[in-house]
C-alpha positions in Angstrom: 49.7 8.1 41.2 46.2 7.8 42.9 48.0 6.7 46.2 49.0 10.7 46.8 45.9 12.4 45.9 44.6 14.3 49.0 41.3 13.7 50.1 40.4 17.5 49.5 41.2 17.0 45.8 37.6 15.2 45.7 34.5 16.9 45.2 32.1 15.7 47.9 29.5 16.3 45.6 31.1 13.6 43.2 30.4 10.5 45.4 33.7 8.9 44.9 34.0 5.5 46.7 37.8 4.7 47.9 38.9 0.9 47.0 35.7 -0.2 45.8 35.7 -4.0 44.7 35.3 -4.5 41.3 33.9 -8.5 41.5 31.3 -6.4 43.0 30.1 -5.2 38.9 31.9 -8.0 37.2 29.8 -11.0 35.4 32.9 -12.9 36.3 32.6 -11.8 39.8 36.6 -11.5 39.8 38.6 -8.3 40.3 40.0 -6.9 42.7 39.5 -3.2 44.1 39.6 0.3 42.3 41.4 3.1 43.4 38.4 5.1 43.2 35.3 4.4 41.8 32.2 6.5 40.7 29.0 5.8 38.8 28.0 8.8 36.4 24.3 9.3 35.9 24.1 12.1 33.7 26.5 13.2 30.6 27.3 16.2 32.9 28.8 14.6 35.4 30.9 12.1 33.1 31.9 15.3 32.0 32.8 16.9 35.1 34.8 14.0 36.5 36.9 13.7 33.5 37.8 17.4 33.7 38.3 16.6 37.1 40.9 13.7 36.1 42.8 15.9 33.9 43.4 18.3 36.3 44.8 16.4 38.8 46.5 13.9 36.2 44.5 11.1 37.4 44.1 8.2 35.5 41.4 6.5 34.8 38.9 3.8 33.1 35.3 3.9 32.0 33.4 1.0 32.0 30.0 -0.2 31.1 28.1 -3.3 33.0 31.4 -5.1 34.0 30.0 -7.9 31.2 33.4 -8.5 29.1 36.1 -7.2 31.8 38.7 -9.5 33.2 40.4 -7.5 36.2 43.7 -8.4 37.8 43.4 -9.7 41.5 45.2 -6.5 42.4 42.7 -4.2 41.6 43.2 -0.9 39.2 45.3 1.8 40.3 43.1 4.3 38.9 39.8 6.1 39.0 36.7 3.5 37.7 34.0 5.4 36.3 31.0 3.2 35.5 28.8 4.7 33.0 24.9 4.4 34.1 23.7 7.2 31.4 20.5 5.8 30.7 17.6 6.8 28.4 16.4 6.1 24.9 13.9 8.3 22.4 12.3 7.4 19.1 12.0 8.9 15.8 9.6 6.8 13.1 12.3 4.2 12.8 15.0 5.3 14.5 16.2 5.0 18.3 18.6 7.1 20.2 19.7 5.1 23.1 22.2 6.6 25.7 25.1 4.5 26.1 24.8 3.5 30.0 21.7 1.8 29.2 21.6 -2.4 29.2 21.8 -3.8 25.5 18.8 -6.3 26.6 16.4 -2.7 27.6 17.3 -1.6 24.1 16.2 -4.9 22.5 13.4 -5.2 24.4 12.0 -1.2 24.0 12.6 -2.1 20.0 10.6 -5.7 20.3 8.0 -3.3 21.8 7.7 -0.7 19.7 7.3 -2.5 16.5 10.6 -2.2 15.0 13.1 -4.3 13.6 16.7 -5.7 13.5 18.1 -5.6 17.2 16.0 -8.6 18.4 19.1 -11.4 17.2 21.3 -9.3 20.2 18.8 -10.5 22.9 20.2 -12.0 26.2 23.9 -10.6 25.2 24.9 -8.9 28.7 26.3 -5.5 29.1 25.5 -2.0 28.0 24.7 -0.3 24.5 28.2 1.4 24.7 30.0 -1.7 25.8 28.2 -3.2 23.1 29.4 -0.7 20.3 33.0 -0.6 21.6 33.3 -4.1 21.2 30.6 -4.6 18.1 29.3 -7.2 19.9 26.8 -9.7 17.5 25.1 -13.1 17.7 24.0 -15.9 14.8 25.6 -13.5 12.4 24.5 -10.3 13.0 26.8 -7.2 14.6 25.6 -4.2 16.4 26.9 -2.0 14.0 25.1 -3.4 11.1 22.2 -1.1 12.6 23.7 2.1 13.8 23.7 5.6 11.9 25.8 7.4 14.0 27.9 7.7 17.1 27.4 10.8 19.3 31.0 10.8 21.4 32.4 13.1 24.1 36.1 14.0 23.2 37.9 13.3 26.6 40.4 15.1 25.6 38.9 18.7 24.5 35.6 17.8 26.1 33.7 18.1 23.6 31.0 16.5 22.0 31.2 15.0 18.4 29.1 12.6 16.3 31.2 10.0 14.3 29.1 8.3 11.1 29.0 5.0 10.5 31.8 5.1 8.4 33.9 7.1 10.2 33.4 4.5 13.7 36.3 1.9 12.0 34.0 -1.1 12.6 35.6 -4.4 12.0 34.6 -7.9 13.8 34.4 -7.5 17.4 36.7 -4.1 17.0 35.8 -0.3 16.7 37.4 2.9 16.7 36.7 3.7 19.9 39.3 1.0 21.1 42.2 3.3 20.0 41.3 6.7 20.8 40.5 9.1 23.3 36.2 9.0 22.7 33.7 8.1 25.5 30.4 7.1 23.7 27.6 8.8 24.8 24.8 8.6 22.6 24.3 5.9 19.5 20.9 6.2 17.0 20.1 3.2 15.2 18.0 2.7 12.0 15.9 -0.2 12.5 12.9 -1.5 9.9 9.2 -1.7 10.9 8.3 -5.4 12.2 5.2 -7.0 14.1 6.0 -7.0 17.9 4.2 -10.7 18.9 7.2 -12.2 15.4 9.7 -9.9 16.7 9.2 -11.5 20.0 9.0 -15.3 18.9 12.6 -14.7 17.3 13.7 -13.0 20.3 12.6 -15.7 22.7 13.8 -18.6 20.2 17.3 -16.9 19.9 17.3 -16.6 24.0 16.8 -20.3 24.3 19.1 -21.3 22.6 21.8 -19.0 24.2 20.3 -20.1 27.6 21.9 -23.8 26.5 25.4 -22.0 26.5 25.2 -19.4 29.4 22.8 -21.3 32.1 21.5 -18.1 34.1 23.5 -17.2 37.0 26.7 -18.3 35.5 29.9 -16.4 36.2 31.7 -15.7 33.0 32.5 -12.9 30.7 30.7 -14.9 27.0 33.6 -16.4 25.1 37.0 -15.7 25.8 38.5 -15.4 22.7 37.9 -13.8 19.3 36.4 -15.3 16.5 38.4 -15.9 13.1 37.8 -14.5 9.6 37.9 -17.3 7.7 38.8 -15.0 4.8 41.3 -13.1 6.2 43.8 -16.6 7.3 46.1 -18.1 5.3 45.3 -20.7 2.8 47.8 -23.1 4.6 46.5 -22.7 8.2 43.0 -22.9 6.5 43.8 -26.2 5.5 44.5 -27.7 8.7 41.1 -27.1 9.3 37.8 -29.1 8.6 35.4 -26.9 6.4 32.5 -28.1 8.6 34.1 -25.8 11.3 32.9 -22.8 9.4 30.4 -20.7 10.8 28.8 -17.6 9.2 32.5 -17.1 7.9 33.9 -17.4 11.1 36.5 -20.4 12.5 35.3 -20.2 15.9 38.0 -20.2 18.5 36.4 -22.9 20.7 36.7 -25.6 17.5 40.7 -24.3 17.3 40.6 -24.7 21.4 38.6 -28.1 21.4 40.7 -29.4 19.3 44.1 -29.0 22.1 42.5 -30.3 24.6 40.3 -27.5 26.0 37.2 -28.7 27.6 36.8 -29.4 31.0 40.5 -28.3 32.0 40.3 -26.1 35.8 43.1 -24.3 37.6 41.5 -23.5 40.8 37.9 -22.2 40.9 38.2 -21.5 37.1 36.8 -24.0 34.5 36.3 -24.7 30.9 32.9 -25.9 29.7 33.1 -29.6 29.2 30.2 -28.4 26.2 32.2 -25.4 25.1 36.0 -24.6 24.7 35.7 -20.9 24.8 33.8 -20.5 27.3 35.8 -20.2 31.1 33.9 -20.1 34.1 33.9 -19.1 37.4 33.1 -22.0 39.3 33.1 -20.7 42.6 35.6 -17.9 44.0 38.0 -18.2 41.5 41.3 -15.9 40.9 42.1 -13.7 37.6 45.6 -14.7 38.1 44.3 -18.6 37.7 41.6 -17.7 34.6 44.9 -15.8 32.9 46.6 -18.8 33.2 44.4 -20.7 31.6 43.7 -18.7 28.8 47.2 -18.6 28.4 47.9 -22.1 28.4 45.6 -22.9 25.7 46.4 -19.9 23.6 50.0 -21.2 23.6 48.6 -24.4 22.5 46.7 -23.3 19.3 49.9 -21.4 18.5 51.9 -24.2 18.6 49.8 -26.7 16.6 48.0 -24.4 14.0 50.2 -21.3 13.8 47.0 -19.1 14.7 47.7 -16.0 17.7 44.2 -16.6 19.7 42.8 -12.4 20.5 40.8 -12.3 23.8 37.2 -10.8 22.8 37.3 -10.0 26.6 39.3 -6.7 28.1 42.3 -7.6 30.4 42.5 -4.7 33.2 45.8 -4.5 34.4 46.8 -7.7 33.1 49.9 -8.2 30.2 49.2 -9.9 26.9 48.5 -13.1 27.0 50.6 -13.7 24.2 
């Protein structure tokens, strides 16, 4: 346990910050404190801190920009490294972006330079790796609909790999790199040549309209909840559904949570958009213990009336299933 690690353990040199709260790098703003917390800068020190971890069988949690977290009111009882590897090169048509850098700088260094294909994923939060762990998308497009290749460090050898596309395991909203042992380092898109000033226009049009959902300043992690593949539910659940509820082959999880009573319910300082089911708030200095039991509450509900098991698109740190 972290508790019983002696201070001399710790490399000075490694900046490691003792309890650190983590509503601090939340979007939430929720969480409580971390063990130990470091940010990594470079892919040697990642590197060197997760050597350090196994040696002293300490356990521990990378994280990107804090954009799709949920953390327990009690903190982590682990070492929280937050991955700030930034930097980005291009190749003709192809970008290698490091995997601490924001998903918006990566849009925006694409916009500029005349190319393609990333512009949809404007004014999604979070990092590129974040992004690639969780295949975030928008207006039905994913992240991985772009990438070539994965570069990886193996946190268990320590050694760096590169995954293909087709090796990654990328389904909606999931990825490989869920359920294994692989810190993504490096990811190199392949993007098609575009007009900057167009590029822009849809960029800015796509912004606004995901400005009418998440107001700036707003404390939330994006929708709660997963998505459903139409496809992949049963014929009989699909017909207790209107077809109108649809969208780019998905069953949204706000219709299924609009439709038990969803909007505008609170528990404490957490809230559900009166304009949005899936989306809970933090209206204030709200509690993960109260947002949990929301979630939970509603998630109960839509298994109850449509036989459906809601997923959370959103990571629960130290928090059971909610289901």
């Amino acid at each position: 346990m972290i508790r019983c690690i002696a201070n001399s353990i710790i490399r000075p040199m490694l900046k490691f910050e003792e309890n650190f709260p983590l509503s601090q790098i939340t979007t939430l703003k929720i969480g409580g404190p971390a063990r130990l917390f470091i940010t990594v800068t470079t892919q040697d020190e990642l590197t060197e801190v997760i050597s350090y971890t196994k040696q002293n069988r300490i356990p521990y949690l990378v994280i990107g920009g804090g954009s799709n977290l949920l953390v327990a009111d009690e903190g982590v009882n682990k070492l929280v490294i937050k991955n700030g590897i930034e930097g980005i090169t291009k190749i003709v048509r192809f970008l290698k972006a490091k995997s601490g850098m924001s998903l918006q700088n990566l849009v925006d260094y694409s916009i500029t330079h005349n190319l393609s294909g990333l512009q949809k994923l404007t004014g999604i939060p979070g990092t590129v790796g974040g992004a690639v762990f969780g295949n975030a998308g928008a207006y039905g497009q994913t992240i991985s609909d772009l990438i070539r290749e994965v570069i990886c460090l193996n946190s268990q050898t320590l050694e760096t790999i590169t995954l293909q596309i087709d090796e990654c395991e990328f389904d909606y909203r999931d990825s490989i790199f869920k359920r294994n042992s692989l810190v993504i380092l490096e990811v190199i898109f392949k993007l098609e040549m575009g007009k900057s000033k167009e590029l822009r226009k849809e960029a800015d049009e796509i912004l606004e309209k995901r400005l009418v959902k998440y107001p700036k300043g707003i404390k939330c992690p994006g929708s709660f909840f997963k998505n459903l593949v139409a496809e992949k539910l049963p014929k009989e659940i699909l017909a207790k559904i209107p077809k109108e509820k649809i969208v780019y082959g998905k069953l949204p999880a706000g219709s299924l949570l609009e439709m038990v009573g969803a909007k505008g319910d609170k528990l404490g300082d957490i809230e559900i958009a009166s304009y949005h089911a899936n989306l809970f708030v933090n209206k204030g200095e709200g509690k993960a213990s109260d947002f949990y039991s929301l979630a939970k509450k509603y998630a109960q509900k839509v298994k109850e009336k449509f036989g459906i098991i809601l997923e959370p698109e959103v990571q629960l740190i130290n928090l059971p299933p909610l289901i």
